[in-house]
TORVONU-9729 format. One record per residue (C-alpha): residue in one letter; x, y, z. Coordinates in steps of 0.1 Angstrom, whole numbers, padded with zeros to 4 digits, always signed. Layout:
% residues N
AXYZ
...
//
This chain:
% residues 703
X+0748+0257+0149
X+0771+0263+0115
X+0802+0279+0128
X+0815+0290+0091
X+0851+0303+0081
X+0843+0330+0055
X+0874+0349+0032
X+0896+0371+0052
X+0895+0408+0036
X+0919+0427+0031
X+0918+0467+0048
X+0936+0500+0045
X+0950+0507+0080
X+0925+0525+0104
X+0929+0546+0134
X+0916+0526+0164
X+0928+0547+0192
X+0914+0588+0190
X+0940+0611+0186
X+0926+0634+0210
X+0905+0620+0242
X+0870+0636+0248
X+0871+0631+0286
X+0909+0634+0294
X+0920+0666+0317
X+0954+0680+0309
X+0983+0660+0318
X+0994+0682+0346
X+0963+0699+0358
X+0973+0719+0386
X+0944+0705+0408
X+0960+0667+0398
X+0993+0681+0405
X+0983+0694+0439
X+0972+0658+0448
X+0996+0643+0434
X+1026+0662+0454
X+1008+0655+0487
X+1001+0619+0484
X+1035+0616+0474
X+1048+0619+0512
X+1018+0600+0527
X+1032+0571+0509
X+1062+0577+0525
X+1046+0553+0552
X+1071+0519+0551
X+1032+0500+0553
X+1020+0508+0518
X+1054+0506+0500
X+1053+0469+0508
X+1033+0465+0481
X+1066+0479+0464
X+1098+0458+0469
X+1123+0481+0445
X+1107+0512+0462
X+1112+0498+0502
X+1144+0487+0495
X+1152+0524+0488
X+1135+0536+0515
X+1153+0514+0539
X+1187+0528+0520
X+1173+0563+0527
X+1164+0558+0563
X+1201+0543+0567
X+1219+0567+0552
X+1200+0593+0570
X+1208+0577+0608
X+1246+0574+0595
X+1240+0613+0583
X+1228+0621+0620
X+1262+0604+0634
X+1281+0623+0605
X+1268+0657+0616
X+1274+0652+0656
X+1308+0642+0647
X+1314+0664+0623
X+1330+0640+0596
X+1343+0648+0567
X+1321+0630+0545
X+1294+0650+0558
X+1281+0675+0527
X+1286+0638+0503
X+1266+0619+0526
X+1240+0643+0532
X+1235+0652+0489
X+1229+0607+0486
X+1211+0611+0512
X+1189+0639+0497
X+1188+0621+0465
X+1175+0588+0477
X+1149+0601+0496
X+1138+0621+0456
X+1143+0588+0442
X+1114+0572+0470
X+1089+0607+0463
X+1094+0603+0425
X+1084+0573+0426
X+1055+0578+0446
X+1046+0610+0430
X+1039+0585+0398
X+1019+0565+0413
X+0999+0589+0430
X+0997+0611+0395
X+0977+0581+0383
X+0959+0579+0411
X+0946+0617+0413
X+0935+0612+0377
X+0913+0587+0390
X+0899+0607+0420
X+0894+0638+0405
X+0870+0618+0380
X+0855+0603+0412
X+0849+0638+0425
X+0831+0649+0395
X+0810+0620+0402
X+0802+0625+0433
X+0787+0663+0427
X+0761+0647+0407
X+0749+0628+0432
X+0723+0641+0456
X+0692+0630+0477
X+0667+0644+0459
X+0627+0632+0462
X+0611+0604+0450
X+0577+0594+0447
X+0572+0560+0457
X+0540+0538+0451
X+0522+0523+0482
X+0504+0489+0479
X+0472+0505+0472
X+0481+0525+0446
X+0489+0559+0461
X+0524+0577+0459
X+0541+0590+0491
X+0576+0618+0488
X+0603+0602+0503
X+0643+0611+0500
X+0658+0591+0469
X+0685+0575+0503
X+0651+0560+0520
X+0646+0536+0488
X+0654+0502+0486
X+0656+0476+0459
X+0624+0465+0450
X+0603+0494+0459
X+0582+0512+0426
X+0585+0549+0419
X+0567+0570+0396
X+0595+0598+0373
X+0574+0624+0345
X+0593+0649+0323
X+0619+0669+0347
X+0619+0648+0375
X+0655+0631+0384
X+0656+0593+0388
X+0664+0587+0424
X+0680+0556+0422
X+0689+0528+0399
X+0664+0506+0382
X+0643+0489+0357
X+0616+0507+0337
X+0585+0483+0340
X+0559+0503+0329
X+0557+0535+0301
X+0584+0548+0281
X+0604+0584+0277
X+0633+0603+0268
X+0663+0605+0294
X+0688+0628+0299
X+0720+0604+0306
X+0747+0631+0302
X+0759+0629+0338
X+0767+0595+0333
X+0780+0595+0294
X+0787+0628+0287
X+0770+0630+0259
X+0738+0659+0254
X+0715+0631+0232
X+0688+0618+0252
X+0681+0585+0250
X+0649+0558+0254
X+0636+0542+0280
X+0610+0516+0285
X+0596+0490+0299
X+0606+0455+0284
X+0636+0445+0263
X+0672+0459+0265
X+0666+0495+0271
X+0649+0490+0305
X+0675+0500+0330
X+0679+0533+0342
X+0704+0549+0364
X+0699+0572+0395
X+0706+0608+0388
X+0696+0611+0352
X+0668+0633+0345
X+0637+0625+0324
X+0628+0647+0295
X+0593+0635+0280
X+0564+0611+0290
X+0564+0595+0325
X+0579+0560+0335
X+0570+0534+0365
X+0606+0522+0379
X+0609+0495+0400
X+0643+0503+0421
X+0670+0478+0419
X+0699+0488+0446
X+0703+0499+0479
X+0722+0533+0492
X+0757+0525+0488
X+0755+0500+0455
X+0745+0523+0432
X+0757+0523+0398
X+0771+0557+0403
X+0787+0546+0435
X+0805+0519+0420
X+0818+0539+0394
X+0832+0563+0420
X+0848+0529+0441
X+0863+0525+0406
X+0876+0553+0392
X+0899+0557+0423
X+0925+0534+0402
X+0942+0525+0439
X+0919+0500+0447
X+0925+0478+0420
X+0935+0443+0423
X+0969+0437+0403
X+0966+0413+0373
X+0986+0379+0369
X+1013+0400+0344
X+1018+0425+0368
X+1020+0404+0398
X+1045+0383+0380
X+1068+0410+0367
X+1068+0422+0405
X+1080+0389+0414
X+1107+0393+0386
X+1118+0429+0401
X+1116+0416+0436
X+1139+0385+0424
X+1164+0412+0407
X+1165+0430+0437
X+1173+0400+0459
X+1203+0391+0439
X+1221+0428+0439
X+1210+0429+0476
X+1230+0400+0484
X+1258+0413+0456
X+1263+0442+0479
X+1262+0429+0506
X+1290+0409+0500
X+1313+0438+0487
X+1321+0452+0523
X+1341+0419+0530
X+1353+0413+0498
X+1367+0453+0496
X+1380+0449+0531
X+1401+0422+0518
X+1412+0432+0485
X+1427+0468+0504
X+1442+0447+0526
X+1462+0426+0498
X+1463+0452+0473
X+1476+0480+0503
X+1460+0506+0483
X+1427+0520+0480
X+1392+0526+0505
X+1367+0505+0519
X+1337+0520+0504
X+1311+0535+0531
X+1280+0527+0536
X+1263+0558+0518
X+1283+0546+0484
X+1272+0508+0488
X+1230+0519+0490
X+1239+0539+0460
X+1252+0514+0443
X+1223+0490+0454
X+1197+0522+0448
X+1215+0525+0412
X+1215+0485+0401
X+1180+0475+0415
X+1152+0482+0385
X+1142+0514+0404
X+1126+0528+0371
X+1101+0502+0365
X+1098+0498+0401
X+1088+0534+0408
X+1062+0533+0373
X+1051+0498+0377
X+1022+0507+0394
X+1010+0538+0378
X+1013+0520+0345
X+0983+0496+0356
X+0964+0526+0372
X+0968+0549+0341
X+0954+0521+0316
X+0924+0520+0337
X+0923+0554+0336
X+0924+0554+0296
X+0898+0530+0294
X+0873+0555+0316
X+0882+0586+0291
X+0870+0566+0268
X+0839+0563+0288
X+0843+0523+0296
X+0843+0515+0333
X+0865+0488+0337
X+0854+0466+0369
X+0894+0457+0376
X+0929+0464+0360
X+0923+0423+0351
X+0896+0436+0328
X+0918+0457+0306
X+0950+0437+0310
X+0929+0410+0295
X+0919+0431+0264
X+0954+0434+0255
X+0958+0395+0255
X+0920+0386+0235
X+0925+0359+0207
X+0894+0362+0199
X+0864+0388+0194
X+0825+0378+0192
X+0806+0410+0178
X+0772+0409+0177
X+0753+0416+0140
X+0729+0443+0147
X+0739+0476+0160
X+0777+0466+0160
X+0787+0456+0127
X+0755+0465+0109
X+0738+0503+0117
X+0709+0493+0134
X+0677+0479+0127
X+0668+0463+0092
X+0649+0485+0068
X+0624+0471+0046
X+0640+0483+0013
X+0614+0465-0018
X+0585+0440-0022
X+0590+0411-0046
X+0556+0388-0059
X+0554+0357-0069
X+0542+0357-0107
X+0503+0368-0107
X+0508+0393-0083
X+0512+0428-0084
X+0538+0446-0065
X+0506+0471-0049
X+0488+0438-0038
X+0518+0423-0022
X+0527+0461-0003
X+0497+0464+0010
X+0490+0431+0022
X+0521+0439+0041
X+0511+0469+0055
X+0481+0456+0065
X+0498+0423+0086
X+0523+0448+0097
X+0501+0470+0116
X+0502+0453+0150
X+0540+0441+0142
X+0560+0471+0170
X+0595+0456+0161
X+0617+0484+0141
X+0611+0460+0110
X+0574+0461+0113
X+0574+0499+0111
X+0596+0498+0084
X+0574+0476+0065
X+0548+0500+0071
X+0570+0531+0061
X+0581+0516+0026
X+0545+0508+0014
X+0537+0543+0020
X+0566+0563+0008
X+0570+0541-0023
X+0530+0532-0027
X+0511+0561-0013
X+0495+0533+0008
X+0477+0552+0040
X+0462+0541+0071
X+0427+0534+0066
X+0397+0527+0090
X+0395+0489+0095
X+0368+0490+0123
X+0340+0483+0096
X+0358+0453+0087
X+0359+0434+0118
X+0398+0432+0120
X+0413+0414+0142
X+0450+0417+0146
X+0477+0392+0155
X+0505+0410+0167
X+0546+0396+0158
X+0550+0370+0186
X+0586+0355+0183
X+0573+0325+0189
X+0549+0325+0162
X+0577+0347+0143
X+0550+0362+0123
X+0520+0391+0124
X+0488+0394+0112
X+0455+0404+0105
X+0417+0389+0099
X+0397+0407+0078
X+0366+0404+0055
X+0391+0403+0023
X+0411+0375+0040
X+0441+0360+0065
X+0469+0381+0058
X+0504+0370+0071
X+0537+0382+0075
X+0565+0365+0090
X+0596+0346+0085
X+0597+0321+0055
X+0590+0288+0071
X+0568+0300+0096
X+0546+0315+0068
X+0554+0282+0045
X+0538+0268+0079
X+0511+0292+0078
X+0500+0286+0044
X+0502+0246+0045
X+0480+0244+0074
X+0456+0270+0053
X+0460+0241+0026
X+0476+0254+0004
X+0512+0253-0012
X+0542+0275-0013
X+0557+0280-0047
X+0591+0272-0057
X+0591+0310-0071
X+0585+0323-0036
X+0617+0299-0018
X+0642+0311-0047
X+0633+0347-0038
X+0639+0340-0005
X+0671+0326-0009
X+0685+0348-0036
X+0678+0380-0009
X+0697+0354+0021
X+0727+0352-0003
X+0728+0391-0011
X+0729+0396+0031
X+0693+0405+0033
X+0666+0388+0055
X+0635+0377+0034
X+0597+0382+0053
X+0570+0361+0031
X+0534+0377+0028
X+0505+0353+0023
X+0468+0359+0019
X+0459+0323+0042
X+0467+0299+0013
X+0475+0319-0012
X+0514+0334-0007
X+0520+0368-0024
X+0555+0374-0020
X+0587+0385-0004
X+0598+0418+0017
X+0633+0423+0013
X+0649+0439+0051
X+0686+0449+0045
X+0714+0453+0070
X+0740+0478+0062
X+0772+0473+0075
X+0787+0500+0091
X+0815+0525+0076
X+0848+0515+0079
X+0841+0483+0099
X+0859+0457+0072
X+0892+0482+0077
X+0888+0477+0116
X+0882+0442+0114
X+0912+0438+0092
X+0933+0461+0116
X+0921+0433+0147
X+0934+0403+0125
X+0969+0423+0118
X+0966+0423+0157
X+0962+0386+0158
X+0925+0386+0166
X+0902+0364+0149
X+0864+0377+0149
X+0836+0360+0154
X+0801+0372+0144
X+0772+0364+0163
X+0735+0363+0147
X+0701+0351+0149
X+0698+0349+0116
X+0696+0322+0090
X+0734+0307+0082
X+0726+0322+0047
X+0721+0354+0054
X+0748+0356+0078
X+0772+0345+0052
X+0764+0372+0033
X+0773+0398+0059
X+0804+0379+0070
X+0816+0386+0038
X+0805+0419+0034
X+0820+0428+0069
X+0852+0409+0067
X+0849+0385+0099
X+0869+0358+0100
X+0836+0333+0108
X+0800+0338+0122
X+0780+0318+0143
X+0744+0317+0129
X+0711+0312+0147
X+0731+0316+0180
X+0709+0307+0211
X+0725+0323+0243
X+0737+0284+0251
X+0755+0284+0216
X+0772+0317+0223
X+0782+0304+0259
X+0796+0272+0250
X+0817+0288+0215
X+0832+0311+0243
X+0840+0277+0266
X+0854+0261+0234
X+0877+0292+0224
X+0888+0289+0260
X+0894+0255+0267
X+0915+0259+0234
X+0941+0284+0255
X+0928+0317+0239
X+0913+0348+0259
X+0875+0359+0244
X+0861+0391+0245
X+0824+0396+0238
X+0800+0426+0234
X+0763+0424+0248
X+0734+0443+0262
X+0705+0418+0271
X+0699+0396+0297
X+0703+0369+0273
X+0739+0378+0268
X+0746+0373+0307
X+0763+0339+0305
X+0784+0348+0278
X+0798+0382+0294
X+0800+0366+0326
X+0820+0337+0312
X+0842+0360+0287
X+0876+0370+0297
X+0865+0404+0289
X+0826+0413+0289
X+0814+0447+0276
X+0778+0456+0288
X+0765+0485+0270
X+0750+0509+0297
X+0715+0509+0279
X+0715+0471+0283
X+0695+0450+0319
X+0711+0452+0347
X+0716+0417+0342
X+0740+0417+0315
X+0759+0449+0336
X+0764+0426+0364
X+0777+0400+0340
X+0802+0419+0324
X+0838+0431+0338
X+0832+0462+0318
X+0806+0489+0310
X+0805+0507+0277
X+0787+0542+0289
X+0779+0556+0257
X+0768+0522+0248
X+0783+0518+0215
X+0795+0477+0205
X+0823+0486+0185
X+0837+0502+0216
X+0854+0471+0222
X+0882+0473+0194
X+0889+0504+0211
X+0893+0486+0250
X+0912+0458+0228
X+0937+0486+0218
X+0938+0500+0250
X+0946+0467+0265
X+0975+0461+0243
X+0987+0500+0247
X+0990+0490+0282
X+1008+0457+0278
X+1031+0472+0258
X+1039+0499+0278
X+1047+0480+0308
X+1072+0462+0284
X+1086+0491+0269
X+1098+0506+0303
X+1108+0475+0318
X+1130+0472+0287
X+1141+0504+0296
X+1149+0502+0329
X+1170+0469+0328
X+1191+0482+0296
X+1195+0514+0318
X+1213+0502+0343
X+1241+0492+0322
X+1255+0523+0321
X+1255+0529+0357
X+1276+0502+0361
X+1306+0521+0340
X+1299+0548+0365
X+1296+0530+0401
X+1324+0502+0396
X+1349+0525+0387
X+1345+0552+0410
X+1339+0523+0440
X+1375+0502+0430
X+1396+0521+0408
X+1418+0531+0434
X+1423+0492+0442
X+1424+0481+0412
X+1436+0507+0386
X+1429+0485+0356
X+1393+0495+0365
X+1397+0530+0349
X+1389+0515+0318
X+1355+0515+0320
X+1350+0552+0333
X+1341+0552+0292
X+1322+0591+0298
X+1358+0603+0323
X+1339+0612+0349
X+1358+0634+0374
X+1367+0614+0406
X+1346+0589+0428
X+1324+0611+0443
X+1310+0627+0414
X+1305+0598+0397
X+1283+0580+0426
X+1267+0615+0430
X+1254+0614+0390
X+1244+0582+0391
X+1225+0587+0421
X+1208+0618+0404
X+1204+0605+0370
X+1188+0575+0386
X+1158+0597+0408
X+1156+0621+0378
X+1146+0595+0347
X+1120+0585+0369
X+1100+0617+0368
X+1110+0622+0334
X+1092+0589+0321
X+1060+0600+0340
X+1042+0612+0311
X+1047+0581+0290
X+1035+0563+0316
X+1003+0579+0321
X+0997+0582+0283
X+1011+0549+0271
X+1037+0538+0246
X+1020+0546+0212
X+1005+0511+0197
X+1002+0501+0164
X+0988+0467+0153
X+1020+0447+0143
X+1034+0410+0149
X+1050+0399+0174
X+1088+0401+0159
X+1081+0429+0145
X+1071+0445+0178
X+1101+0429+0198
X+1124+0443+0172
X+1112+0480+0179
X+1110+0475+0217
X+1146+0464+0217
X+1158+0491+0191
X+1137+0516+0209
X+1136+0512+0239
X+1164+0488+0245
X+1187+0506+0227
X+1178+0538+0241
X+1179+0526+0279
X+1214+0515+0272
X+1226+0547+0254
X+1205+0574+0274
X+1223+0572+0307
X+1260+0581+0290
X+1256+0614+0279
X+1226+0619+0314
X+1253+0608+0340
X+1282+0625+0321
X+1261+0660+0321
X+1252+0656+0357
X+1287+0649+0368
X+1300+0681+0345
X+1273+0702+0365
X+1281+0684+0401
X+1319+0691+0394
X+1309+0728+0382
X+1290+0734+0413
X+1318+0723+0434
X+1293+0696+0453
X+1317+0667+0442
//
């Protein structure tokens, strides 16, 4: 199939990310908070921070310190009230950290909660073999038994509509008040248990057990704590957990080497073990360490206010990283259906023969084009329905493998369809297709329309003209993904002409034209066996391939349950362009994670002009050159650190749960303001931090 490159537009910046989220609670709800504080010491268990290297390794400082604190007080040493404050402040450092981690994860549960109170086991009627209905309780139903919903009942469990159609109320599941369609056949079969129909009545043939509901997966993943970590995140752990090795084994060796340099210098202290975990507490990256994990958590959590259930922190992680984005035509860069928009004859016929030979052959056409067809002949004709039963009609109705409709009448064969199939049509009727009707054709192609011919069996009459209409604002967006680096891909059915048209129109960087569900899986394979991460948008089961073979595959809620299984992601308001959104979000989270570990490395520079001196000065008093912020003795300057250290943790919660603020640059240009930023600002911040801690500490008389 023509994979074609197509001009690359330029756009006007656009807004990809809301400015204010729909679904979000408050930052600091009190019922998150509440969580939050309590997890926080149920993490203290030495079991679950072993996922945490940075975080156990201050744990094990805090547990040391506080057995050499026990000694301290039954002796009564002197370096009791100092001991006991790093002692105090390690043990902050370790709750901090888990109070981040567990702010993320209430977010998550408190969403799972609401989800849970719209479960229930309410009745279901299900359908015996012969015919009858029997009330049972929605949990008695298993995958593959039939149930019968009308207007009011609630849909006990998930499934596929295989016979009716109706309204649905979905707004426990989207939040959104706009019911939707159901019905049997195509991509708007699948229904979810606990929505309520509004209209008509449906047969539903269940698809899950108790337990594997849709609703009940999205509660298993909400709870952001059990996902799996990603490749990036397990890597940068293993770059913390290296960091960590190194100053472990740096302190380690300073008890000998200060043991010997008092000894040769005969001046100056071996420094005790509560100043050595400092020291350790203060160089390891404790800051990224203690936000590492509710980074991930709080991205999957900004996907779900944004009403996209992410299967696995992979998911969006991989967003962040897509090369390249296939977008479907229809209903994500185009509104919707086509519209029939004018009727153009071949010379000798009149435009009110050719509409309503095209209304006629429409009649038994149900696609959204059909009606349309139908609509335009008599809103711009005054063409109504008339009684055909006196004529002996017999309709054909649009087949897509015929890719035509029809009906036989006494005034003739009238046909509507797609150009060669009507070219077909009319050849096999013996008769000719003029060169007058092919140039019509292709002149609407080229304009981005799709041409349906009319003919009267050999006799052709003419062209309908359907037009797509590209969606408002989408050539801005799609020029906001290639700023991004993304190239976009769209997919159609249609003919390579037509799709040229709207690739131009739309601003996609190519399009892949008369794609069979093999063609869209096997571009994907290409794009990845060419290094590059895919992300693809689909709904019906013959997108299931592709989203399952996508790096990241959004399955629009209203879609089979085919293409939900497929994808790593469902969109619940069902909307395709919800992807450049996830994309965004992806990269917000990417960078984020950068930003603070940027932070926290550059931020322990300055501890270092606080710890060194303070721990050798009195050995070596060439050392004083470095107390740059004249702190006030040792003590006070191990004591800030210490506290400076715990504090910046709690104060870089809330850009960790929100995210560092993205906006679609290059790659230099986005190292250049993470190092200025936040490079820049982890080096400088600590000065004046620790210096204002130690003027307090020294104030308070606690140092």
């Amino acid at each position: 199939m023509p994979l074609t490159q197509t001009p690359r537009a330029a756009g006007g910046p656009a807004q990809l990310l809301p400015k204010k989220l729909s679904h979000a609670r408050p930052l600091f709800d009190p019922e998150i908070l509440r969580r939050a504080i309590r997890d926080s010491f149920l993490k203290l268990n030495p079991v679950r921070l072993l996922k945490n290297p940075v975080i156990f390794v201050v744990e094990i400082g805090a547990a040391i310190t506080t057995l050499l604190l026990a000694r301290d007080l039954a002796t009564r040493a002197a370096d009791t009230a100092f001991n006991l404050q790093i002692t105090l402040w390690l043990w902050f450092t370790v709750l901090f950290a888990n109070f981040a981690e567990a702010m993320a994860e209430a977010r998550g549960k408190a969403q799972a909660d609401t989800l849970r109170k719209t479960k229930s086991d309410s009745a279901a009627r299900r359908l015996r073999p012969n015919g009858t209905t029997e009330s049972v309780a929605s949990s008695q139903l298993r995958a593959g038994d039939e149930v019968l919903c009308e207007a009011g009942d609630t849909i006990p469990g998930d499934g596929e509509v295989i016979e009716g159609i109706a309204t649905v109320d979905e707004s426990v599941i989207t939040g959104e008040s706009a019911p939707v369609i159901r019905e049997s056949g195509g991509d708007r079969s699948a229904v979810t248990g606990g929505t309520k129909v509004l209209s008509d009545h449906i047969r539903i043939r269940i698809t899950s057990n108790p337990g594997e509901t849709f609703l009940d997966r999205m509660i298993a993943l909400v709870e952001g704590a059990q996902r799996q970590k990603t490749p990036n995140e397990i890597a940068l752990n293993i770059l913390i957990a290296g960091l960590t090795l190194i100053f472990l084994l740096a302190v380690v060796t300073l008890q000998p080497f200060s043991q010997y340099s008092v000894s040769a210098a005969g001046a100056g202290a071996v420094p005790s073990m509560a100043v050595l975990v400092s020291l350790l507490v203060c160089l390891i990256p404790t800051t990224i360490g203690g936000l590492l994990s509710a980074i991930g958590i709080a991205g999957m959590d900004r996907v779900m206010q944004h009403n996209v259930l992410a299967m696995s922190g992979k998911a969006v992680e991989a967003a962040g990283d897509v090369n390249t984005l296939l977008l479907d035509k229809t209903g994500t860069i185009t509104i919707g259906n086509r519209q029939a928009v004018e009727f153009l004859p071949v010379p000798g016929v009149t435009e009110t023969e050719l509409a309503e030979a095209a209304q006629l052959s429409s009649l038994a056409d149900e696609t959204p084009e059909g009606r349309s067809v139908v609509v335009l002949a008599k809103e711009k004709y005054g063409l109504r329905g008339r009684e055909l039963a006196q004529h002996e009609a017999h309709f054909i109705p649009f087949s897509a493998y015929t890719r035509m409709s029809g009906v036989d009448i006494d005034s003739g064969r009238l046909r509507k369809g797609a150009t060669e199939s009507i070219a077909q049509f009319v050849t096999e009727e013996g008769g000719s297709v003029t060169p007058e009707l092919r140039e019509i054709a292709e002149r609407i192609s080229r304009q981005g329309g799709t041409p349906l011919a009319v003919a009267n069996g050999r006799r052709a009459l003419g062209v309908i003209h359907l037009k797509d209409v590209v969606k408002g604002g989408m050539k801005e967006r799609l020029a906001q993904l290639r700023r991004m680096g993304i190239s976009t891909v769209m997919i159609t059915g249609d003919n390579p002409l037509t799709a040229a048209a709207i690739a131009a129109e739309a601003g996609v960087d190519n399009f892949l034209a008369q794609a069979s569900p093999a063609d869209k899986l096997n571009y994907i394979k290409k794009e990845q066996g060419e290094g590059r991460l895919v992300a693809m948008t689909g709904d019906g089961t013959n997108d299931a391939p592709a989203l399952a073979q996508a790096d990241v595959g959004l399955a629009m809620n209203t879609g089979t349950m085919a293409a939900k299984e497929a994808g790593n992601m469902v969109d619940l308001d069902s909307n395709p362009t919800k992807l450049i959104e996830v994309v965004a979000i992806g990269k917000q989270l990417l960078i984020t994670r950068g930003a603070l570990t940027t932070f926290s490395i550059a931020n322990d520079v300055a501890k270092y002009f606080a710890i060194i001196p303070a721990m050798f000065m009195a050995t070596y008093p060439a050392l004083g050159a470095l107390n740059v912020m004249g702190l006030n003795n040792p003590r006070s300057a191990v004591l800030s650190a210490v506290i400076f250290n715990a504090l910046i943790i709690i104060v870089l919660v809330p850009l960790a749960l929100r995210g560092v603020q993205y906006r679609p640059e290059t790659a230099g240009a986005l190292l250049r303001r993470n190092l200025l930023i936040y490079g820049l600002g982890g080096l400088l911040a600590p000065f004046p931090g620790i210096w204002a801690i130690d003027r307090l500490v020294h104030l308070l008389g606690l140092a």
